[in-house]
C-alpha positions as CSV (number, residue, x, y, z in Angstrom):
1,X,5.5,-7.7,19.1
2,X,8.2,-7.2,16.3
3,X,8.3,-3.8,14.5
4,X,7.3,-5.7,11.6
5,X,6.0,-8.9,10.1
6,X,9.9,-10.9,9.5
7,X,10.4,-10.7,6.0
8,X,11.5,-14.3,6.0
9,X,8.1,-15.5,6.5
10,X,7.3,-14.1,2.7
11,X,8.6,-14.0,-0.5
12,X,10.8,-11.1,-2.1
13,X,11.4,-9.2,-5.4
14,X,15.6,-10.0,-5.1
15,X,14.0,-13.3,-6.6
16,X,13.9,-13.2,-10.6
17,X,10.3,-13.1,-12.0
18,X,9.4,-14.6,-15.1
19,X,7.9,-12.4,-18.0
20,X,5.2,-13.2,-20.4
21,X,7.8,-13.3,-23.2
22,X,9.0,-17.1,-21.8
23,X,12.2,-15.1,-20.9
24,X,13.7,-14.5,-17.5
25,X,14.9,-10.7,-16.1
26,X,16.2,-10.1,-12.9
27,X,13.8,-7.3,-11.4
28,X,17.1,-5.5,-9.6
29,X,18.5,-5.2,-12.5
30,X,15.8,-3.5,-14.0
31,X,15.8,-0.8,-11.1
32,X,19.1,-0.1,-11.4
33,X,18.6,1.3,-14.9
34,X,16.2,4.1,-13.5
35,X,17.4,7.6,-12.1
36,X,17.2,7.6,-8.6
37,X,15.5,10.6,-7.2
38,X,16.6,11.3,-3.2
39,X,13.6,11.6,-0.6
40,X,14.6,15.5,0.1
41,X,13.2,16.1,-3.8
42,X,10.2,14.1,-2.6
43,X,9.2,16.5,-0.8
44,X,8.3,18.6,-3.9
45,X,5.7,15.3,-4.8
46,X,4.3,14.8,-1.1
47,X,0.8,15.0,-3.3
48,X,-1.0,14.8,0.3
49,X,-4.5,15.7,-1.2
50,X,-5.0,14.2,-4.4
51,X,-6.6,11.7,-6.4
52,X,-5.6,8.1,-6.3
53,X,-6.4,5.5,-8.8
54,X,-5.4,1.6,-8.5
55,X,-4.6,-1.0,-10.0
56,X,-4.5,-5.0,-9.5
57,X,-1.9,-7.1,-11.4
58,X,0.4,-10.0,-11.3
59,X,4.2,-9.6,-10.5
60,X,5.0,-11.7,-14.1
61,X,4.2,-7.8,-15.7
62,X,6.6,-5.4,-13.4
63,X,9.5,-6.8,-16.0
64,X,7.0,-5.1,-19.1
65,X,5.9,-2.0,-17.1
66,X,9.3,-1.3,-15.5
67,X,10.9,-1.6,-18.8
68,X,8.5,0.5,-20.4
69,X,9.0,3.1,-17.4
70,X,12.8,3.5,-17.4
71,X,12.8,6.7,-19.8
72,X,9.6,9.0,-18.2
73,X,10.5,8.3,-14.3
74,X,12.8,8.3,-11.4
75,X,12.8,5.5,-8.9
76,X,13.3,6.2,-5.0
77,X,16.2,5.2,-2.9
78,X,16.6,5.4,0.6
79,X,20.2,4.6,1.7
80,X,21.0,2.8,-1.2
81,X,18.1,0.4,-1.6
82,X,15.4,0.9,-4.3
83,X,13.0,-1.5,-2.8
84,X,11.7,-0.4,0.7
85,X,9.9,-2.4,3.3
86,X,6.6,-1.2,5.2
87,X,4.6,-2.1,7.8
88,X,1.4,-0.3,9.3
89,X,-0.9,-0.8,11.7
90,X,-4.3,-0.5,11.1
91,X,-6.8,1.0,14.3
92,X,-10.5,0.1,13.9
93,X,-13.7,0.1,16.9
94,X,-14.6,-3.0,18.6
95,X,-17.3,-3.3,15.8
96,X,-14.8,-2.4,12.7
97,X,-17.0,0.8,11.7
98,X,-14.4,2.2,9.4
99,X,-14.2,-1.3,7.3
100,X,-17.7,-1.4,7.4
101,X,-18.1,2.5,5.9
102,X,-15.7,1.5,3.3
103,X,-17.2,-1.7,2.4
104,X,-20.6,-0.1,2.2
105,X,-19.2,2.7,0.2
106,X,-19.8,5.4,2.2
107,X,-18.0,8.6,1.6
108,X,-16.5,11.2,4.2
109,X,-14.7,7.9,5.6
110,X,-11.4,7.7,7.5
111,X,-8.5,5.1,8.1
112,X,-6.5,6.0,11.0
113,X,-3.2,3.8,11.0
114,X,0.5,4.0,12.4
115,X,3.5,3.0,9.5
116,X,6.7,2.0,9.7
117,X,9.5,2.6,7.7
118,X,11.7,-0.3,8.4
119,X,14.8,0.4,7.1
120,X,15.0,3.8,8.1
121,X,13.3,3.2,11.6
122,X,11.4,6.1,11.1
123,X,7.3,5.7,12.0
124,X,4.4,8.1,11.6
125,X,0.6,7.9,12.9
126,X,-1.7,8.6,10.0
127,X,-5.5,9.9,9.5
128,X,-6.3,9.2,5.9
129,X,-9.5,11.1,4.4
130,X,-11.7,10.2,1.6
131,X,-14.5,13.4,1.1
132,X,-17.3,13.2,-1.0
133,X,-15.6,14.5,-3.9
134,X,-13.4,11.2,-4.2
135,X,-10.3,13.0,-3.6
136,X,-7.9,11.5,-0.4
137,X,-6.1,13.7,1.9
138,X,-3.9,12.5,4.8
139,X,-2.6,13.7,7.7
140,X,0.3,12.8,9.6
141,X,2.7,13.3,13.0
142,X,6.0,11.6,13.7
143,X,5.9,8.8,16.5
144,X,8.5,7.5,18.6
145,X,9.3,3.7,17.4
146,X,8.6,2.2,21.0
147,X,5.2,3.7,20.3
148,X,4.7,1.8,16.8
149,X,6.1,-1.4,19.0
150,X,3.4,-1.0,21.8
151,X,0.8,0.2,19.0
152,X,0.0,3.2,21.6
153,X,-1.2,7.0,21.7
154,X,0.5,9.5,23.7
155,X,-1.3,12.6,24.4
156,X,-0.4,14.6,21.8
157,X,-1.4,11.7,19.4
158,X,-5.1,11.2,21.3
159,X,-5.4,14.7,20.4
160,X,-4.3,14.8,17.0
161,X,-7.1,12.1,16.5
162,X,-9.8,14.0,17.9
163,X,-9.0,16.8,16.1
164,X,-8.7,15.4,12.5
165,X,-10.8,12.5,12.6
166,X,-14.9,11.2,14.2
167,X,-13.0,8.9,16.7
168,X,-12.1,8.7,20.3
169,X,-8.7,6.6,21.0
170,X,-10.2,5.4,23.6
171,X,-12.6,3.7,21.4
172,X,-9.8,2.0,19.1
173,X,-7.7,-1.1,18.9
174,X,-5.1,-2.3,16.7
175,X,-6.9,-4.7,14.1
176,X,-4.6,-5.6,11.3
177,X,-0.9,-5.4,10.6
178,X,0.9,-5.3,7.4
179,X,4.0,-5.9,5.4
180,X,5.0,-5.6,2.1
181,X,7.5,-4.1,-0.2
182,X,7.5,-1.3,-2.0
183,X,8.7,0.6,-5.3
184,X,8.4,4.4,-5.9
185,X,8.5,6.1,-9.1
186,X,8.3,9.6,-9.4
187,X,7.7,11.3,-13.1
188,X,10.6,13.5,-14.1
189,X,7.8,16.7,-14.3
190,X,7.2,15.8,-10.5
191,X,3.6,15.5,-11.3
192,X,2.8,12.4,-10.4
193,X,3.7,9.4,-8.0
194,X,3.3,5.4,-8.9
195,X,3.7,2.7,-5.6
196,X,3.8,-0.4,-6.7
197,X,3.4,-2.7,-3.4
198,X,4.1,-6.6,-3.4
199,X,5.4,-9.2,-0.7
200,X,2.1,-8.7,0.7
201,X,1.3,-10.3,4.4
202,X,-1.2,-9.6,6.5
203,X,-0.9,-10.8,10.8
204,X,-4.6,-10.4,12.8
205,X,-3.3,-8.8,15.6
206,X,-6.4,-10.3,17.9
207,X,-4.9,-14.1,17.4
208,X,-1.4,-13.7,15.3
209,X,-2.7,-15.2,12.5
210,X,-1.0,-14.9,9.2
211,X,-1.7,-14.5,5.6
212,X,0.4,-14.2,2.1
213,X,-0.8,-12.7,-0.2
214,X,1.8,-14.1,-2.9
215,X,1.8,-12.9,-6.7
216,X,-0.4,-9.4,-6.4
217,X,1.0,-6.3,-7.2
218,X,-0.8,-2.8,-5.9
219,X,-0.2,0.0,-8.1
220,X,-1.1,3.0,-7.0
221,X,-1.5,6.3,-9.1
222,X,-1.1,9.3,-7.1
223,X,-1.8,12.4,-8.9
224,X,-2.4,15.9,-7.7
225,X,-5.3,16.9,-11.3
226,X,-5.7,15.9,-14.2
227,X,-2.0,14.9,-15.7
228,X,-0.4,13.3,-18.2
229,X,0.2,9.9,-16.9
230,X,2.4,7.3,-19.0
231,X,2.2,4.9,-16.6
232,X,-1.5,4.8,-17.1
233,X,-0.8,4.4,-21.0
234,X,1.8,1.5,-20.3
235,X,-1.6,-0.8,-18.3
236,X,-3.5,0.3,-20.6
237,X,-1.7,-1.7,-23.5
238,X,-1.8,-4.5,-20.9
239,X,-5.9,-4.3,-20.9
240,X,-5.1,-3.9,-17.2
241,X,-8.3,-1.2,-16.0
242,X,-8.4,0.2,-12.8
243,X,-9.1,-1.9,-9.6
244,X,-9.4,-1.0,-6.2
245,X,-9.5,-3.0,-3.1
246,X,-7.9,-1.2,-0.1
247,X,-5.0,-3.3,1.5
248,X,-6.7,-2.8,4.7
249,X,-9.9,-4.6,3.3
250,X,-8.3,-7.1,1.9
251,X,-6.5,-8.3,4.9
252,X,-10.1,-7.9,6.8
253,X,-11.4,-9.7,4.8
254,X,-8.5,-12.7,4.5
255,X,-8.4,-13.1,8.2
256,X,-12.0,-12.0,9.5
257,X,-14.3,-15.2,7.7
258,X,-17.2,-13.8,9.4
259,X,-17.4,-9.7,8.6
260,X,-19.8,-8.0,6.1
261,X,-17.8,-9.1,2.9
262,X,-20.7,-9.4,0.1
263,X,-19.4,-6.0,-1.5
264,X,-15.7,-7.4,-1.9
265,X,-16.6,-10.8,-3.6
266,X,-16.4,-9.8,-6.9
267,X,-12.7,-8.0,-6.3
268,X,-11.6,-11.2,-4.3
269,X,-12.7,-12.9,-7.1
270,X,-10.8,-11.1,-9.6
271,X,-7.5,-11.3,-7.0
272,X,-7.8,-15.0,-7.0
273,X,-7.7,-15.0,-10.8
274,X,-4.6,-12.8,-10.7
275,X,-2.3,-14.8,-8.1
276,X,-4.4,-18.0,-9.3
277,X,-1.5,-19.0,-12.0
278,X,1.3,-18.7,-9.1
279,X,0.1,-19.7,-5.9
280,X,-4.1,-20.7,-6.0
281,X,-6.9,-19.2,-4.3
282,X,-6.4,-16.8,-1.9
């Protein structure tokens, strides 16, 4: 399989997006008016058990919020580009228990998922937590590329899974790939981190089935407390409230007509409003 879903099956953010105000601004241009902040000082925002609030919106806002973002935060850039493209594997049982926990809202649940960083070919096999408490923490190891290729464990990685998560790797499979780009803002008091993730396409890796996901935008609030967030203050003069629909979900859901799904109709619902205006139901 490719490393990654090809970008040219989807559309991109180099395209200009038209605002609410009628007027058009080219979304590149509006990054290059942020800082950059390089992923060594990163490091100090890492935020790897914290709280995470989310939010669902249409592209037509990033020119408001990125605008309105410009003076309170740094954007990342990796080797010159500001706009960095994922992909991640997502691991599941024969009988998807980890969608099913999350759809049924259980707590003390787990995602177990291998990610790519495409353009710096650099891939990671992850075990993300969420406790009782609400509050995610993840844990990761480097992987060899060929292993993100072959979506396969090596020893050292069986291990790792056994020791941080309820599964055997014995008793997972690759369910779900994903693409999509993303944007990174970092808060100049290195409190808090905002992804905003678009270009979204999901594959079923059981049949190679495709979907887009055109139009949504996944902002994601990562905070380590209780901080000041502007970013919050910037949707909340758009009326936008938080939202949350995992991207793993949603592309379970999208590709998989016949799993447990009555907990997620009223978020599809609200996605198809969102992208409705762009590109129709999803």
């Amino acid at each position: 399989m490719d490393d990654y879903i090809p970008q040219n099956n989807i559309s991109t953010l180099n395209n200009t997006v038209k605002n609410e105000s009628g007027t058009n601004d080219s979304l590149l241009d509006l990054f290059a008016r942020f800082d950059s902040i390089p992923l060594e000082e990163m490091d100090n925002v890492k935020l790897m058990n914290r709280v995470d609030t989310k939010f669902l919106l249409n592209i037509a806002h990033l020119p408001f919020l990125m605008n309105k973002a410009v003076d309170h935060y740094r954007i990342v850039e990796i080797d010159g580009h500001r706009i960095s493209p994922y992909s991640t594997i997502y691991f599941d049982t024969d009988d998807a228990d980890m969608y099913i926990m999350h759809h049924n809202g259980k707590l003390n649940r787990f995602k177990i998922r291998m990610r790519s960083y495409v353009n710096s070919k650099i891939s990671f096999l992850e075990i993300k937590r969420k406790n009782n408490k609400g509050r995610t923490s993840k844990k990761r190891v480097e992987i060899k590329v060929d292993q993100f290729l072959s979506m396969t464990f090596s020893d050292d990685d069986k291990h790792f899974i056994t020791s941080k998560s309820p599964y055997l790797p014995a008793g997972l499979k690759p369910q779900l790939q994903n693409f999509f780009q993303r944007i990174t803002l970092v808060d100049k008091n290195l409190t808090e981190r905002v992804t905003l993730d678009t270009s979204l396409v999901y594959r079923d890796l059981a049949n190679g089935k495709d979907k887009n996901v055109d139009g949504l935008v996944i902002v994601e609030m990562k905070q380590d407390g209780a901080c000041k967030s502007y970013f919050k203050e910037y949707l909340n003069e758009l009326k936008i409230l938080p939202g949350s629909m995992s991207k793993y979900c949603l592309g379970m859901v999208l590709l998989n007509p016949d799993l447990k799904k009555n907990r997620f109709k009223k978020k599809l619902r609200i996605i198809n409003k969102i992208t409705n205006s762009n590109h129709g139901t999803i």
